[in-house]
C-alpha positions in Angstrom: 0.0 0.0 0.0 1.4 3.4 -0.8 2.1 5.6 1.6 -0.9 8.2 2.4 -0.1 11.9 0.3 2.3 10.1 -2.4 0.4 12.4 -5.1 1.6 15.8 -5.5 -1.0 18.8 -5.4 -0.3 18.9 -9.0 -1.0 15.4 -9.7 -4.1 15.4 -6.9 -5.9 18.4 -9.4 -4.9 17.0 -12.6 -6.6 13.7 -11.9 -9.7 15.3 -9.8 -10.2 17.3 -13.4 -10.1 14.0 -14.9 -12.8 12.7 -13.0 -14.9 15.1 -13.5 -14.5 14.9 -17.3 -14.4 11.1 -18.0 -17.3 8.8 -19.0 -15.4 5.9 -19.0 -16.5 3.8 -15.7 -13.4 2.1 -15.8 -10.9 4.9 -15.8 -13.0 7.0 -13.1 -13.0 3.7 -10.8 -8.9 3.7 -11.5 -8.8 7.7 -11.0 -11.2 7.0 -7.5 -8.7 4.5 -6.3 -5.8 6.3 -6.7 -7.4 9.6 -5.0 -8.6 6.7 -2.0 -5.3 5.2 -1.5 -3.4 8.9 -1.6 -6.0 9.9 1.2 -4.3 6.9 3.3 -7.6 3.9 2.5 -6.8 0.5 2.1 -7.7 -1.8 -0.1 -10.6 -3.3 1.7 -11.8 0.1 2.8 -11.5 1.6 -0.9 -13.3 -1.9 -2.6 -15.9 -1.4 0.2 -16.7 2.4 -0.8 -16.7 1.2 -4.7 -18.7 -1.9 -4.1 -15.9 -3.8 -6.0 -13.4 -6.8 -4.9 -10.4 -6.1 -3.1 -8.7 -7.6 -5.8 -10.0 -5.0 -8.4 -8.4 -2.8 -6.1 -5.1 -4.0 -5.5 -2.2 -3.6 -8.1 -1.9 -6.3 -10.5 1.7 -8.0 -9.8 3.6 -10.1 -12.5 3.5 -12.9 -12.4 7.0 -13.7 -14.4 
């Protein structure tokens, strides 16, 4: 888990912008977790809010 205000302001307004303009579910879910996790959420607390799996949550690792 990343450690809570890892986001610059910069980087905080640029992607709250970008919620507010995208239509894609996908991407806002991806933009809502990285706001959650900068705010210092967890994984479970952040699939909770989004009514999603923790697993959709959590970053995908590699597997090779």
């Amino acid at each position: 888990m990343p450690t809570k205000n890892f986001l610059s302001p910069e980087e905080q307004e640029y992607l709250q912008q970008a919620l507010r303009k995208e239509n894609r579910p996908e991407v806002r879910e991806r933009i809502l977790i990285f706001l959650l996790e900068n705010d210092g959420k967890n994984y479970q607390e952040i699939a909770q809010f989004l009514g999603c799996s923790p697993k959709t949550v959590a970053p995908q690792r590699s597997t090779w």
